[in-house]
N, C-alpha and C positions, 0 to 999 in steps of 0.2 A: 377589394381595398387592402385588405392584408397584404395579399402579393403584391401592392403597390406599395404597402409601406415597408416591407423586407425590400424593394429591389432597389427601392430610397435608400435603405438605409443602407446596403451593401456601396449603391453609386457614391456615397457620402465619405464611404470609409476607404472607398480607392483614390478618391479625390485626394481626400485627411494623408493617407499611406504615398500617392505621387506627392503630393507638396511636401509633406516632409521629405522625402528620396531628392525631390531639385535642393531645400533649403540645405541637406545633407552636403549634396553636391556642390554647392558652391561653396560651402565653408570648405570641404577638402582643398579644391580648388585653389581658394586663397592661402590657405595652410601651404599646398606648396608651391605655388608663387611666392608665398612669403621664406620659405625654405632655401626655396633657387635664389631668392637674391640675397639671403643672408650666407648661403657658399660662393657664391662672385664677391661679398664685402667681405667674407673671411681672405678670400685668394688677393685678393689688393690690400689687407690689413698684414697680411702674411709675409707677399713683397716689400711693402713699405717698410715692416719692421728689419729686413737685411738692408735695402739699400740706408737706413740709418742706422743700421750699426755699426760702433765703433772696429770691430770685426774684420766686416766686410771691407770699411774706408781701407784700413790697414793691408789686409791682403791684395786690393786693388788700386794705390795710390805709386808710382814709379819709384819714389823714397822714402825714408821714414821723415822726412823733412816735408815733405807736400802737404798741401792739404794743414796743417797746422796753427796758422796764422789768421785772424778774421779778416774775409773776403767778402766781396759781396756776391764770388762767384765761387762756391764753396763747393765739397766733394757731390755732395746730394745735389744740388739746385745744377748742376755739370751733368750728373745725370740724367737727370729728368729732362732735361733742356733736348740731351742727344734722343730721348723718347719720345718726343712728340713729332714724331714725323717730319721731322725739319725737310725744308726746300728750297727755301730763296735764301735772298743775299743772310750773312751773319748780322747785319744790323737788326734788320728789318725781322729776321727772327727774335735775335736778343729782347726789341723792345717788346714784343708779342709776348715773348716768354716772362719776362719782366710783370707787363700789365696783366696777366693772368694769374701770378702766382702770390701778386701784391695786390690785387684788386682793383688802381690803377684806370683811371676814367678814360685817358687820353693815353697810346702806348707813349713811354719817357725813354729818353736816351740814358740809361743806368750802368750798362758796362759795354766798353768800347770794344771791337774784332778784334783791336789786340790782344785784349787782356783773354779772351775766350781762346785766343789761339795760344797763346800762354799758359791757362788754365788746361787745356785737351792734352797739354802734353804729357802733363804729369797721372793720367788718367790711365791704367791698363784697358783692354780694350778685353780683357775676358772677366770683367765686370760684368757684360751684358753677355758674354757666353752662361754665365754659372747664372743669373737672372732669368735666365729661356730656363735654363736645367731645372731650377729649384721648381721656379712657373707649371711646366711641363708635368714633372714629378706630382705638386699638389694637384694636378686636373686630373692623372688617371686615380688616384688614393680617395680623394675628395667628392669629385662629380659621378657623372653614370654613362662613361663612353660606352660608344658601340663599336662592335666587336663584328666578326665573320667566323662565326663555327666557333667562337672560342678565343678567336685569336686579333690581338689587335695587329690591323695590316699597316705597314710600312713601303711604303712607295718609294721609289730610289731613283732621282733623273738629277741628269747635270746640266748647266749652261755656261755662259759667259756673260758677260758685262765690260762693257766700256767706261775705262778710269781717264782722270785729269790728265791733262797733259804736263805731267811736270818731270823732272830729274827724279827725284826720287824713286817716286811712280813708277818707273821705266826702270829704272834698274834694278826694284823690288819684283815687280810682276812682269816686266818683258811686255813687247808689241808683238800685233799681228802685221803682215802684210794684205796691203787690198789691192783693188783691181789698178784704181788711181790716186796718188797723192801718197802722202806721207805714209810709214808704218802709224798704226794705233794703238795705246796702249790700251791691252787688254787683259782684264782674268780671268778662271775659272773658278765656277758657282757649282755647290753640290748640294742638294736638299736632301733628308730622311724624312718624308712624311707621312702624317695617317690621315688618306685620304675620306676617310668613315668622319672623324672629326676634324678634320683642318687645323690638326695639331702640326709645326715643324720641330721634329724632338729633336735633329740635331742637322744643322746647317755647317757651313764651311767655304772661305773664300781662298783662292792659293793662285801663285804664280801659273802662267797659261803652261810649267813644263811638267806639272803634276797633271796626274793622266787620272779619268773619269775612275775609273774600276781602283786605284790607289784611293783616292778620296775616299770611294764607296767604304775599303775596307775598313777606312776610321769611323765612318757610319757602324759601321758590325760592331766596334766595342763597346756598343751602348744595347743590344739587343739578349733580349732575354727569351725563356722557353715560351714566352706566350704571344711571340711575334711570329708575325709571316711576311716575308720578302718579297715585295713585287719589281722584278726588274724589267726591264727595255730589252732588247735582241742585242743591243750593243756592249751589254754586261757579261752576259754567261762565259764563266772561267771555272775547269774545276777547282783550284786555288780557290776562286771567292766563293762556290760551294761550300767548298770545306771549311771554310772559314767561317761561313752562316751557319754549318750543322756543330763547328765545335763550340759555339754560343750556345746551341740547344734550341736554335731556333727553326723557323721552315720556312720554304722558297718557293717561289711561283715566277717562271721569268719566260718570257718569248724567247724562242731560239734559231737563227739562221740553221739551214740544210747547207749551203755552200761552203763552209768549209770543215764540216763535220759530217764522216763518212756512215754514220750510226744513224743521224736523225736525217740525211738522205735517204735511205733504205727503209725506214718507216713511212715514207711519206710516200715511195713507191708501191709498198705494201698494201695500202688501202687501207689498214686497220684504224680505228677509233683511237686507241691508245692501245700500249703496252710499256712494261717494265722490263728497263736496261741495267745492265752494270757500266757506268762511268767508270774508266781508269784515266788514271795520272799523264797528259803528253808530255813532251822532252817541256816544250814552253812553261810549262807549271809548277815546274818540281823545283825551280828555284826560290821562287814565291811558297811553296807549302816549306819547305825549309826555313824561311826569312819568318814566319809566322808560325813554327813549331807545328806545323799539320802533316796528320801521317798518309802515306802516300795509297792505302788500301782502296781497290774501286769502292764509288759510290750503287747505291742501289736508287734506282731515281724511275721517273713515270714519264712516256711522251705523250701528249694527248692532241688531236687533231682538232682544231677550230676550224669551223666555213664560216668566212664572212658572207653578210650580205652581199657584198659585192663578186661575190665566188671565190674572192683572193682564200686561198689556204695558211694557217698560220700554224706553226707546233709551239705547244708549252713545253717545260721542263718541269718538274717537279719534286722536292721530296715527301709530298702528299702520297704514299707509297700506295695508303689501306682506298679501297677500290669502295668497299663497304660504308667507311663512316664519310669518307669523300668522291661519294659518285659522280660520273663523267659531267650529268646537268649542270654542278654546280661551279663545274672552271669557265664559263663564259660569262656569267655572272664578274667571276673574282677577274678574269684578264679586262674586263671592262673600270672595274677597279682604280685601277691605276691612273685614268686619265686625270684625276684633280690635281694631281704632280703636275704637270704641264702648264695646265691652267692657272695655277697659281704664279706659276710664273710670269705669266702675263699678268696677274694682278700686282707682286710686285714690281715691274719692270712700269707699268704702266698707271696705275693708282697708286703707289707708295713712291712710287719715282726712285727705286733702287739707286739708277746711275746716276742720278745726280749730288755726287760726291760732294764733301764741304770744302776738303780740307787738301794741301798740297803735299802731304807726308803717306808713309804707307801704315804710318798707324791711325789717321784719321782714314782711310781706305775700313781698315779693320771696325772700327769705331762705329761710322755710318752702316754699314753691312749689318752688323749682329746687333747694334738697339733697334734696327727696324726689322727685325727676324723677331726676336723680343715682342716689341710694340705691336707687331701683326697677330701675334699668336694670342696674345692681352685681347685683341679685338676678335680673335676665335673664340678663346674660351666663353667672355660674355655672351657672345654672340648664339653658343651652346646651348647655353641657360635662355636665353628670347627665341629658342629655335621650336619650343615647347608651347610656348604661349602664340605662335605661329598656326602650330599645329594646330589647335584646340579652336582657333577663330576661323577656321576656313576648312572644318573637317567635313563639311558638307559641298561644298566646290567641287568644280570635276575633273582639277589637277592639284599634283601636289605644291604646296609652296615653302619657298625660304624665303630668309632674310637676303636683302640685298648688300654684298659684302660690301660694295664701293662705299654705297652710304654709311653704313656701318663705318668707314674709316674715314669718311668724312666726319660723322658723329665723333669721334675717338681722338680725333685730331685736337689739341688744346683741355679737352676731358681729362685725357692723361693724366696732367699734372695737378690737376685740380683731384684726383681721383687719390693720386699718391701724396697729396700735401695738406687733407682736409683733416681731422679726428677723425679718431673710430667711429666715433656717435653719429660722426653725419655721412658715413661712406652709404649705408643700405639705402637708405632716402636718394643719393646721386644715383647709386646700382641700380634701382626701383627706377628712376627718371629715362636712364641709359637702356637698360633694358624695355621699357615702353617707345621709346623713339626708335630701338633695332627692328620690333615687331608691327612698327605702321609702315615703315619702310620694305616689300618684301615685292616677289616676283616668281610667279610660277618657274 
């Protein structure tokens, strides 16, 4: 009986010691659930207070005369308008935007396409560039991105888009020719992104006669020692080399044999990898000139990828050290990269990129960068609900996320509501927004 009453009492006191351990755990739990939504309501308390500042209106308004007059279509409520995803016709937005931000039972005809297209004019269109940057900026400071060895990666692919067909248009960005019918007018699309978070730190739209690797290199003025570069086999330049390493940063990029005599010869070789010295060809040295880079070889890494499919691919690299960046771990990082791609398809095809508003090239510019903006709004949240994901399905027998489409269905009309509420009641929407991201999800 004794030894029934010690093994009592020991069962008792493991009992006592796990329920305290769960009750423990749940309050952590909630603690930072409650944590995660109070840094997504600091990060939209954060924006809110630039896009109303007197500050910001002024450096982004086209005169000192705009914007000064009471409207009903004012610098703020001009922006917000171009953040919400817009799509269809300008009425049928207006009065959407209208009954959401007035509360509005029935949407009301409040400001007519004219006056919107009067109002966009006077609107710089790097408004919503510096609104990505600031956005951007608080998510790596603020949150808890992930990282690869150290380094947050950067993904770098380009596209195109099909613009209105107007006068303008055409003579700002230029057409393409097609098989049939008329030329189209078209531009060129360039992304910077971190495919780890589905952050885009710096986008860029340009006439179709700027060329992908030009774009990239406006990309590079924004990279620091703790980026790494993932490019496409269509990049590799020593010029943009050099250009990645005199930021202090590092590269990782696919590289054609056909027209480089060095990484043919490696791939004859048989070897895994080995370390080259890059030099400067005639083609380059104009561009390291144009950009202050000095002409010394590079010391760089080739490393041999087998696909599944037996295809052969070489990387490039200035991952030099063999040691802290062993061979295993470049199949991993060239796989990397495909969320660049993919995203594209999301904007081309859930945010509806091409469908332009406006007939001008600075509604062109306009459209482009508040939904680059507005997308990335719906990453970062989306960052923060990626946790509470995790934690409900960590016994399942695949991994899952949030499903981004919903997610920007979610986000659509939220927006404005998000940026036009008090401080007091943004955590409580966060807390709403964030629980609808995470029942939404998909292996």
């Amino acid at each position: 009986m004794i030894y029934l009453g010690v093994f009592n009492s020991d069962y008792i006191s493991i009992l006592q010691r796990r329920t305290t351990w769960l009750i423990l755990l749940k309050i952590f739990l909630r603690l930072a659930q409650s944590l995660r939504d109070k840094i997504c309501a600091n990060l939209v308390d954060f924006i809110k207070e630039i896009i109303f500042s007197s500050t910001f209106i002024e450096q982004h308004r086209q005169k000192k005369t705009d914007f000064t007059r009471s409207r009903l279509l004012p610098f703020t409520s001009l922006v917000l308008y171009f953040c919400n995803f817009t799509k269809s016709s300008y009425q049928s937005e207006l009065n959407k935007f209208f009954k959401i931000s007035t509360g509005y039972t029935v949407a009301k005809h409040v400001v007519s396409k004219m006056a919107l297209c009067k109002a966009r004019r006077k609107l710089k269109y790097q408004a919503f560039v510096e609104l990505n940057d600031q956005a951007a900026e608080y998510f790596y400071q603020h949150f808890t991105p992930l990282t690869w060895h150290g380094f947050f990666l950067k993904a770098v692919d380009g596209s195109t888009v099909k613009l209105p067909n107007y006068p303008e248009i055409i003579d700002h960005f230029g057409t393409w020719g097609v098989r049939q019918g008329d030329p189209v007018p078209m531009a060129r699309i360039s992304q910077m992104l971190d495919p780890l978070n589905r952050i885009t730190t710096h986008a860029l739209i340009k006439p179709k006669g700027i060329g992908e690797r030009e774009m990239a290199a406006s990309h590079f003025e924004q990279l620091s020692e703790k980026d790494l570069v993932l490019l496409d086999r269509g990049y590799p330049a020593f010029w943009l080399f050099k250009l990645i390493i005199s930021r202090g940063a590092h590269f990782c990029s696919r590289i054609s044999s056909k027209k480089r005599k060095i990484v043919h010869k490696f791939i004859e070789s048989g070897q895994r990898e080995q370390i080259i010295f890059l030099t400067a060809p005639v083609t380059s040295r104009k561009a390291c000139r144009d950009y202050c880079l000095v002409l010394k070889p590079i010391c760089l890494r080739l490393l041999r990828i087998e696909l599944d499919s037996g295809e052969v691919e070489v990387l490039i690299t200035s991952l030099t050290n063999r040691q802290q960046y062993p061979y295993p771990l470049f199949e991993e990082l060239y796989h990397a990269r495909w969320p660049v791609e993919e995203d594209y398809k999301v904007m081309k095809c859930r945010i509806e990129l091409e469908n332009f508003s406006g007939q001008t090239k600075l509604s062109v510019y306009q459209d482009f960068h508040a939904k680059i903006f507005s997308k990335n709004i719906t990453s970062m949240i989306g960052f923060a609900a990626q946790d509470r994901v995790a934690k409900a399905t960590e016994s399942r027998e695949y991994n899952y996320k949030i499903n981004f489409t919903q997610a920007l269905s979610t986000m659509r009309d939220t927006i404005v509501v998000l940026f036009q509420r008090a401080a007091s009641e943004i955590q409580s929407l966060i807390s709403d927004v964030l629980e609808t991201f995470s029942m939404a999800i998909e292996p």
